[in-house]
Phi, psi and omega in degrees: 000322186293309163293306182326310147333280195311299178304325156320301156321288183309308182278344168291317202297314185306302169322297167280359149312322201271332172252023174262092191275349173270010168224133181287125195259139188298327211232176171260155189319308193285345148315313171290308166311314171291311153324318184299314195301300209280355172290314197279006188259311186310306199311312217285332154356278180286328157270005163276342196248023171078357165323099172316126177318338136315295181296291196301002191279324216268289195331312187289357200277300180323270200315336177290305182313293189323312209297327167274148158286130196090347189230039176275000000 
């Protein structure tokens, strides 16, 4: 079930990579999708091993900003 999740997952986010036409994308959608993936498994980590929530806020915001070009 968890990989199904996971594919899941992978093809919505790519999907709105793939229609976001009004932003320069750093990476291609399925890339950028895999990356997201492997963010949000860190996040979920780091807030299982006690990372304040503040800090887990700054990290995914850093990781959303790579995803664009220009706004790093």
């Amino acid at each position: 079930i968890a990989r199904e999740l996971t594919h899941v997952v992978e093809v919505a986010l790519r999907g709105l990579f793939e229609g976001a036409k009004d932003v320069a994308l750093a990476r291609s959608p399925a890339i950028l999708a895999k990356y997201i993936l492997g963010v949000m498994r860190g996040l979920s980590q780091l807030a299982r091993d006690g990372t304040p929530q503040n800090e887990l806020l700054e990290i995914a915001d850093h990781a959303a900003s790579t995803c664009i070009v220009g706004s790093i």
